[in-house]
C-alpha positions in Angstrom: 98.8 95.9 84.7 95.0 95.2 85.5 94.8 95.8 89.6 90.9 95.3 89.4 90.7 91.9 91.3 93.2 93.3 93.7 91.0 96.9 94.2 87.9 94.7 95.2 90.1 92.6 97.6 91.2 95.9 98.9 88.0 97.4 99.4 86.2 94.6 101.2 87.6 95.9 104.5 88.8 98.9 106.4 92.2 98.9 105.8 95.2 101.8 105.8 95.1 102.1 102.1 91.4 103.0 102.1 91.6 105.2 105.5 94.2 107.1 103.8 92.4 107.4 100.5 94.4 106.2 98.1 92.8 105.0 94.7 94.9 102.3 92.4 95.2 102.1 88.8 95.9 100.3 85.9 97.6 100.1 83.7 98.7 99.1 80.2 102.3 98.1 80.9 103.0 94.7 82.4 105.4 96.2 84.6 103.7 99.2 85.6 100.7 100.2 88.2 99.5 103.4 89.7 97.7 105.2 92.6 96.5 108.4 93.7 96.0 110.0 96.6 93.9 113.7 98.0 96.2 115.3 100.0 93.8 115.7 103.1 93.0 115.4 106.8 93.3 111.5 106.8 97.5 112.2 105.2 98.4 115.1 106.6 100.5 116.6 108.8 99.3 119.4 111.3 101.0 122.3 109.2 98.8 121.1 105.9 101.5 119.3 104.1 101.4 115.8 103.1 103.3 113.6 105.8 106.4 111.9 104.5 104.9 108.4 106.0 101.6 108.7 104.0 104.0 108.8 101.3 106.0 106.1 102.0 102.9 104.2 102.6 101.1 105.4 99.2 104.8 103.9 97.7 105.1 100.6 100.2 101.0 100.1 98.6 100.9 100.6 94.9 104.5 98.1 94.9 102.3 95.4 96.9 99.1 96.0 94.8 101.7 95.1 91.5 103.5 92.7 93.2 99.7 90.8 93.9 98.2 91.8 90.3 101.6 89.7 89.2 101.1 86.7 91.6 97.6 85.7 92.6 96.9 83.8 95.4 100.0 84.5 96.7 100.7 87.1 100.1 103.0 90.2 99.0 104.5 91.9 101.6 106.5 94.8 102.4 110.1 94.0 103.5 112.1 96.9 102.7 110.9 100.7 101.9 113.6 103.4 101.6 113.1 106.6 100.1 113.8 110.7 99.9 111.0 113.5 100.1 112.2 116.3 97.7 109.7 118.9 97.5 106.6 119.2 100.0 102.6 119.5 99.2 100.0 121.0 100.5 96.6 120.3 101.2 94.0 120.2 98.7 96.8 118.7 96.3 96.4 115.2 94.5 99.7 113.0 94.4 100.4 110.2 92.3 102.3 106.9 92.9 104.1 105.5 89.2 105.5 102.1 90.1 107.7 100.3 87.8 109.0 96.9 88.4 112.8 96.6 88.4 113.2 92.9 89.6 111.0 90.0 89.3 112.3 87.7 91.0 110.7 83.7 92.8 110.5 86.0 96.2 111.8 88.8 95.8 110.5 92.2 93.8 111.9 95.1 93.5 109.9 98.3 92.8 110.9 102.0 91.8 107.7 104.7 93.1 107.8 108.1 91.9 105.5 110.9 93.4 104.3 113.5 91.3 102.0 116.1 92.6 99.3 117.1 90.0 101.9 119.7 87.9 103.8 117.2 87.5 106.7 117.9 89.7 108.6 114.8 91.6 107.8 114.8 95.8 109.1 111.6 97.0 110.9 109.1 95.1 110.9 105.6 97.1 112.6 101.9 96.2 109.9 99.0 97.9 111.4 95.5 98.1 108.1 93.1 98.6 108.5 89.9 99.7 106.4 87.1 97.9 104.7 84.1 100.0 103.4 81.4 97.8 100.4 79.4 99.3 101.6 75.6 100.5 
C-alpha cells in the first residue's frame, strides 16, 4: 500500500501523529501499511516506558493512514479502538505498527495492528474500526 500522498497530507500541519513521532510506511501489500515510532519524551510515560495511549494512538493512525491510502478524497475516521498491552518498552526503544485490513467494507473498515518492539517481540495488539465519509 503506497501511503506517500497521505504522508505529505500528514505533514503539512502540526498534528498528534507528527508530535508523537510516528513515521508511516508502505508497503507492497494491498492490504497492508506500516508505522514506526521512537519511544521518547513526546510517548512516554514518567517511569520511561511507552504509554499504552501512544500505542493505541500509533494503532488508531497507521489503520486511518490505510483506510485513506484505500479511499482518497474521502475522511477516515476512528470509531472504535480496542486493544491489550502485553509486554512494556522502554525508552530509547523503536515500536512498530503492522496493519492488516480484515474488512473492507462501503463505510466501515476493519483493521488488525500489531506492535512489535525492535526484537521483534509483540507489545500491544489493537483491532481499529474506521469509519469512511465519502465527499457529497
Amino acid at each position: 500500500m503506497n501511503v506517500e500522498r497521505i504522508n505529505q497530507i500528514i505533514n503539512e500541519k502540526p498534528n498528534l501523529s507528527t508530535a508523537l513521532g510516528m513515521e508511516f510506511i508502505s508497503t507492497p501489500e494491498d492490504d497492508t501499511c506500516m508505522a514506526r515510532m521512537r519511544v521518547d519524551e513526546r510517548n512516554r510515560q514518567p517511569f520511561g516506558f511507552l504509554s499504552g495511549g501512544a500505542s493505541l494512538a500509533l494503532a488508531e493512525n497507521v489503520a486511518g493512514v490505510g483506510s485513506s491510502a484505500l479511499c482518497p478524497g474521502c475522511a477516515c475516521v476512528g470509531i472504535e479502538v480496542s486493544g491489550s498491552h502485553v509486554k512494556a518498552v522502554l525508552e530509547g526503544d523503536t515500536v512498530t505498527a503492522f496493519a492488516r485490513l480484515q474488512s473492507r467494507g462501503g463505510t466501515l473498515h476493519v483493521w488488525q495492528v500489531d506492535i512489535k518492539n525492535t526484537a521483534g517481540e509483540l507489545i500491544s495488539t489493537v483491532r481499529v474500526t474506521n469509519y469512511i465519509i465519502h465527499a457529497k
